[in-house]
N, C-alpha and C positions, 0 to 999 in steps of 0.2 A: 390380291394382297396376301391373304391367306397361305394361297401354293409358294409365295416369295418367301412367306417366313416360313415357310415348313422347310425349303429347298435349300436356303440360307444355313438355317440347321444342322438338317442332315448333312451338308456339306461343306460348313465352314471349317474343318480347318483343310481339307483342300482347297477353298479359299483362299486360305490366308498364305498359303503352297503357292498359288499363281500370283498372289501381291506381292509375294517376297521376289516371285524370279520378273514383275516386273519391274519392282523395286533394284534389283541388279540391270537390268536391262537399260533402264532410263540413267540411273547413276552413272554406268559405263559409259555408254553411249555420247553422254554429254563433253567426258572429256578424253575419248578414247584413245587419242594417239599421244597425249600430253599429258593425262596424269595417271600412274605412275611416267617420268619422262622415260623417254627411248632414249638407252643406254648403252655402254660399252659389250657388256654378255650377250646383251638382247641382236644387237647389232650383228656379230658373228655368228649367234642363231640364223637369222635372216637371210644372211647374205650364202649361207649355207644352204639352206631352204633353194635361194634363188637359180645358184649355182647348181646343185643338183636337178633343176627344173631342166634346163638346159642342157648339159654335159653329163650329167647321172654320177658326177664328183659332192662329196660331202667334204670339202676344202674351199678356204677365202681367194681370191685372187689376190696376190701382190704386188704384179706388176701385169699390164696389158693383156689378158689372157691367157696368164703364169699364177700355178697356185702354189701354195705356199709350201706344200710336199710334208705337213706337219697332222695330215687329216685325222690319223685315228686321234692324236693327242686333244683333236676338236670339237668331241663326243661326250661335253659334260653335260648337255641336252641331246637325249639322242634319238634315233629316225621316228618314234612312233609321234614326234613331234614334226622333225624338219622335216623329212621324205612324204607323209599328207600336208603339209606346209606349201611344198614343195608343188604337190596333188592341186590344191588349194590355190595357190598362182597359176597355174597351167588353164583351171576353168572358170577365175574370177579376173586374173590380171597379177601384175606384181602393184605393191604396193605398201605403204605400212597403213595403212587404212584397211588391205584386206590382211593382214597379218595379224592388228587388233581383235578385226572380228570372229578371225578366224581362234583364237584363244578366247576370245568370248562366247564360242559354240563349247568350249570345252569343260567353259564355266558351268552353263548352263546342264550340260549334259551329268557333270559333277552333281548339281544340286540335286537334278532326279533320280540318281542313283543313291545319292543320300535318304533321302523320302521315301525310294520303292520299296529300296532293301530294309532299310532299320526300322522302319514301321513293323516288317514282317519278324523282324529278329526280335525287338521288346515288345511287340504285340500290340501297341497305342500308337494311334495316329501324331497323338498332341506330343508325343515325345520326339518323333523327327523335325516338327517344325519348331520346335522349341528349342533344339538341335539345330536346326536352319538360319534361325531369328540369329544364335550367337555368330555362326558362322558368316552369315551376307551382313554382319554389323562390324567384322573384325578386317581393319586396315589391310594387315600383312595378306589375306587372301585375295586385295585387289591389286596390292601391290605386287605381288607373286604371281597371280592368276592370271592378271590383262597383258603382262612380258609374255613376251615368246621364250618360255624356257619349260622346262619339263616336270616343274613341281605339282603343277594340278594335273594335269595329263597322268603323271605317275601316282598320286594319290586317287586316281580312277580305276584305276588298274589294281592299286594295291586291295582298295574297297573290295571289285567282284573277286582276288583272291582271296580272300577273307571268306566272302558271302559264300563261296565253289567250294575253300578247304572244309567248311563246318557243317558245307551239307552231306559231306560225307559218300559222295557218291561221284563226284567230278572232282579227283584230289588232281590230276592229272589236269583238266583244264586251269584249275589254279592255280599249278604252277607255271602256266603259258601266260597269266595272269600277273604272278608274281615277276616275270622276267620280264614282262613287257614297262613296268614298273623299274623295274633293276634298271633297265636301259635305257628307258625316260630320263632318269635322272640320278644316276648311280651314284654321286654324292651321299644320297637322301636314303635312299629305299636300297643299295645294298645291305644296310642292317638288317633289313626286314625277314633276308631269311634266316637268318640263328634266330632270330624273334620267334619267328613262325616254328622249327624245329623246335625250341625249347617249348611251345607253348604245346606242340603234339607229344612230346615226350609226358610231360605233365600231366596229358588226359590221360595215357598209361590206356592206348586202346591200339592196339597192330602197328606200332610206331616205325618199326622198320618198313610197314612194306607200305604204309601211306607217306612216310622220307622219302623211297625210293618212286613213288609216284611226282610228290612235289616234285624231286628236282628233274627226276625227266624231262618234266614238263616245261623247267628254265632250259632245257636244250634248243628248241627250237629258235625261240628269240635271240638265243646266245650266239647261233650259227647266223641268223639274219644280220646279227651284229657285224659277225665278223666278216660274212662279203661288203657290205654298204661300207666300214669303216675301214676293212685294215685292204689298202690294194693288192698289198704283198701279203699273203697269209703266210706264207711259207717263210718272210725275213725274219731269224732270228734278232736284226738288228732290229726290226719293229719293235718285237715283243719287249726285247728287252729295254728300248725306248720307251713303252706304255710301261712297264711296270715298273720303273725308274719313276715317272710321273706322278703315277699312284699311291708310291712310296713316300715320298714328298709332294703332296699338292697343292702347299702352300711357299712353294720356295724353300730357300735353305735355313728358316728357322724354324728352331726344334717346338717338338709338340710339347717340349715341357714348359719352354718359353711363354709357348699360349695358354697354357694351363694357369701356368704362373699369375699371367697377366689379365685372364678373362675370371679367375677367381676373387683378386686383386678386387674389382669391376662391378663384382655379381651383384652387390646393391646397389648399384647405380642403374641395372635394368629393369624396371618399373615392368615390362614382359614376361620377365624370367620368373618374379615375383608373384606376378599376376596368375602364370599356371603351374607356380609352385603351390600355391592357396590352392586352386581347382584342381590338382591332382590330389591332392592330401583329403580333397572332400571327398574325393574315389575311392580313396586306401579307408579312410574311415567307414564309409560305406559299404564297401565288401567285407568289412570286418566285422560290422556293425549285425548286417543282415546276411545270414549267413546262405538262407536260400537266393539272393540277388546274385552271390559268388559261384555258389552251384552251377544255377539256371546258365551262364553265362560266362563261365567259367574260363572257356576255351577266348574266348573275345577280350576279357580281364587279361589274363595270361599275358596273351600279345600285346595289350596295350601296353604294361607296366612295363615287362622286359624291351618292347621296342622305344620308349620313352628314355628308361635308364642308357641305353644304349646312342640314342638322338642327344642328348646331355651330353654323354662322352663325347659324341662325334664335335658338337657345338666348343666345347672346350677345349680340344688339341685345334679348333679353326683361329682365324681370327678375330673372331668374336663376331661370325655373320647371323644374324639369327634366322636367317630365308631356311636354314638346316632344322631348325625347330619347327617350320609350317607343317609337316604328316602329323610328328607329335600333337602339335595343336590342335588341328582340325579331329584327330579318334579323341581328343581330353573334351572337346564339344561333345561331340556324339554321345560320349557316355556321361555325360554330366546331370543331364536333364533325370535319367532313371535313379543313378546316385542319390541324388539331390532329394527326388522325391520317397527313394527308400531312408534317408534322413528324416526326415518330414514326418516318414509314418511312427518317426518312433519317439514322435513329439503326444504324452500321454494325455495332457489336455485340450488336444481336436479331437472330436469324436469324428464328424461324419468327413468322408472321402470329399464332397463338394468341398469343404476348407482347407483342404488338403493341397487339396489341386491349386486352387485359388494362390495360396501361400507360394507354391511350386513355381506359380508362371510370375509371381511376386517378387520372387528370387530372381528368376530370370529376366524378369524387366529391367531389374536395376542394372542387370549386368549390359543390357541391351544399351541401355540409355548411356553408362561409362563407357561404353565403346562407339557408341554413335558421336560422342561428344569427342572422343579422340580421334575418329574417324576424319571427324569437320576441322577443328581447329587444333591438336596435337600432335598427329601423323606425319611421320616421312614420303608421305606421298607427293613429291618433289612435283610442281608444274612446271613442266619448260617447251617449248616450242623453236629450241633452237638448232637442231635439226633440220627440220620442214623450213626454217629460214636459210640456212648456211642451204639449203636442195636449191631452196627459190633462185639463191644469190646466182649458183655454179647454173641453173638451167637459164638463165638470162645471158650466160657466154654464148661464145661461138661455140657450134658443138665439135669442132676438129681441137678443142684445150684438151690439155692432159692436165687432170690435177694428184698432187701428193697429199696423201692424208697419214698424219704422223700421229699413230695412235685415237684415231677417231672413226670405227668402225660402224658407230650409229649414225653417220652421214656417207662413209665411203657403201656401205651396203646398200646403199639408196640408186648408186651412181653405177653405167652399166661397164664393165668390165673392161671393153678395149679401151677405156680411157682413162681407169687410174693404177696409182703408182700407192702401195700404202706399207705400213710397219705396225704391226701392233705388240705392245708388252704388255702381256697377262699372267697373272702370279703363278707361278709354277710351270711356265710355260718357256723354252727359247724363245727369241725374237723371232714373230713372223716376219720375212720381208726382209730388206733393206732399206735404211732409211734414205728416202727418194733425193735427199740432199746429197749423199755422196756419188750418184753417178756421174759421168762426163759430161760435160759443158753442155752439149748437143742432145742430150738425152735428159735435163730438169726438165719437171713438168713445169706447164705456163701459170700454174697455181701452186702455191703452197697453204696448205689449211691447218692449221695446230693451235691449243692452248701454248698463250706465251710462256708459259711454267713449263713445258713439255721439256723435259730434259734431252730428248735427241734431236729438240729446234734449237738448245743453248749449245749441244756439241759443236753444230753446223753455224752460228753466227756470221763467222767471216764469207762462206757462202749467199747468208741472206744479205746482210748489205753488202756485196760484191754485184751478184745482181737480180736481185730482187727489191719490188718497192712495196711498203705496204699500202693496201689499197682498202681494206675493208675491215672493221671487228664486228662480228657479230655472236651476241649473247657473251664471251668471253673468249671467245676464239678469233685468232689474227688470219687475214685472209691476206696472202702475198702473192704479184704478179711478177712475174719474168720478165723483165727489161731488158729489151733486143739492144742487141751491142753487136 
């Protein structure tokens, strides 16, 4: 009994390190393929993934074996996700069951990186999992994390660049670090490098020749980009395709438009709120304590400029907040030492025990307001309608062809020489054709679409010409071909 509580001890908060990740493990697990639901992004991730398993293409099929010839434009999550994804079906199977868990190795592998490194960085064990506690309590990290997309993946990546640029001695593998990042999820983590630039300028230490290390270092990644995505390296009409995209990647309204409109907004986001307060207790804190700011200096740096930076990006968007999850997650990480360099400058604790006490005090409430939004106030939408509309279409005969109009989280389930699909995504051309306008002889023997779907109301005189409707399922019409 004795050696239990000595061992308990000495090693509770690595303890509390393995209840947190089986705490993630069991939460997920329970509702792995349904909550957050499988969704339109996530779907053309997938189908991506699948596709390259097979063909070694990073493009959807749109019609029987025909891709949609729009691939690099389809690299808003990009290979260090799909192409091990990819890896990941080749030696488990295809599936959205191994697709979850496969983003669920990613999680997990996030969290210990989170633990290994920043213990070492502030030097306290109690301050990564305190760090941890806010992190596996905050919705948007399940709801971002358990998707197939490249937020957490690149927020792994951006971590060891971080860890690699400030040890001063591997600037160069960090920035192999930072690009694998960049590419994960280049919505997100292309700020990251003027972050990282201004934050080494700042240190005012060989800034030119450790710049010229980072970015070498994004070469490598940059080049793997461009075989896996662009087929044609040499079309200038690609390039200029991709940077048309890039330039607008929200369609043709303007960034002042959303500016306008997300500012409009801003108190209406209980989020935006939430780590406006917990950044401003950072800024007070390195203000505060001026050795916290020193020690750490180079880490602050990057935080605050890639934050301001994440802000902008979130404001010209339209108002997605998944672009604030990097932000969020480094405003954890350094919250816990903030917090508790506050604390110390509270003149009536004396002793460090009450200090602490107060610290994890602070921290609990935060734990517990997010536990509570986590359960009952989160967008973490359940839905299984997917996995039904699969069930319906795998109960046909397998010679049907079906069209899927705009519904890639169920056409990426279904295998290639049998569907017909169109998808519209914001700042994207139409992939596809939509399967309603081909010849007589050539409709699929399904049609699958939300009845709001605006290129199933173009096509009407089609559907009731000859099609019957035969099935809704979750809010999508399922229509058969009616031989004539």
């Amino acid at each position: 009994m004795d050696y239990f509580k000595t061992f308990t001890k000495k090693h509770a908060v690595r303890l509390i390190f393995l209840v947190l990740i089986l705490w993630v493990l069991i939460f997920s697990l329970f509702y792995l393929t349904t909550k957050p639901k499988f969704w339109l992004d996530e779907g053309v991730n997938v189908e991506l993934a699948r596709n390259f398993s097979w063909s070694g293409k990073l493009d959807v099929i749109v019609k029987p074996d025909i891709f949609s010839g729009y691939q690099p434009l389809l690299q808003a999550t990009g290979y260090p996700v799909t192409v091990l994804l990819a890896l990941f079906f080749k030696i488990f199977g295809f599936g959205l069951v191994q697709a979850r868990l496969f983003m669920l190795i990613w999680i997990v592998l996030l969290l210990f990186i989170v633990f290994h490194l920043f213990k070492k960085i502030f030097d306290k064990e109690y301050y990564a999992v305190l760090s941890l506690l806010l992190i596996v309590t905050f919705a948007p990290f399940f709801a971002n994390g358990r998707c197939v997309m490249g937020e957490i993946p690149g927020f792994l990546f951006l971590l060891l660049g971080l860890y690699f640029l400030w040890s001063r001695r591997y600037i160069f593998l960090s920035g192999i670090f930072f690009g694998l990042a960049v590419v994960a999820k280049p919505s997100i983590y292309l700020i990251s490098i003027p972050a990282a630039l201004v934050a080494m300028y700042l240190e005012k230490n060989r800034f030119w020749v450790r710049s010229f290390k980072l970015l070498a270092g994004l070469v490598g990644p940059a080049i793997i980009w461009v075989i896996l995505a662009m087929p044609d390296p040499f079309s200038n009409a690609a390039w200029h395709q991709l940077i048309n995209y890039y330039e607008k990647p929200f369609g043709q309204t303007s960034a002042f438009q959303y500016i306008t409109q997300n500012i409009a907004i801003f108190w209406h986001h209980t989020t935006i709120i939430y780590f406006f307060i917990l950044f401003a207790i950072i800024i007070v804190a390195i203000i505060k304590e001026k050795n916290l700011y020193q020690r750490y200096k180079n880490f602050f740096n990057f935080l605050i400029f890639y934050c301001f930076l994440s802000f902008i990006y979130f404001l010209k968007s339209p108002g997605w907040l998944r672009y604030l999850i990097a932000a969020q997650l480094l405003i954890f990480i350094a919250l816990p030492p903030c917090l508790k360099a506050i604390v110390n400058k509270i003149k009536f604790l004396k002793s460090e025990r009450t200090k602490v006490i107060l610290l994890c005090g602070i921290i609990s409430v935060l734990v517990a307001l997010q536990l509570y939004n986590l359960f009952y106030s989160s967008d973490l939408f359940i839905s299984s309608t997917p996995q039904k509309i699969l069930e319906f279409i795998q109960k046909q005969p397998s010679n049907k062809t079906i069209g899927f109009i705009n519904l890639p989280s169920v056409a990426s389930l279904v295998s290639a020489e049998r569907k017909f699909q169109t998808i519209e995504m914001m700042g994207l051309p139409i992939l596809g054709e939509n399967p309603l306008v081909v010849e007589r002889n050539r409709l699929p023997d399904l049609i699958i679409a939300d009845p709001r779907e605006k290129l199933l109301g173009e096509r009407q005189d089609v559907i009731r010409k000859y099609y019957l409707l035969s099935d809704s399922i979750g809010g999508y019409d399922i229509y058969s071909l009616v031989n004539q």
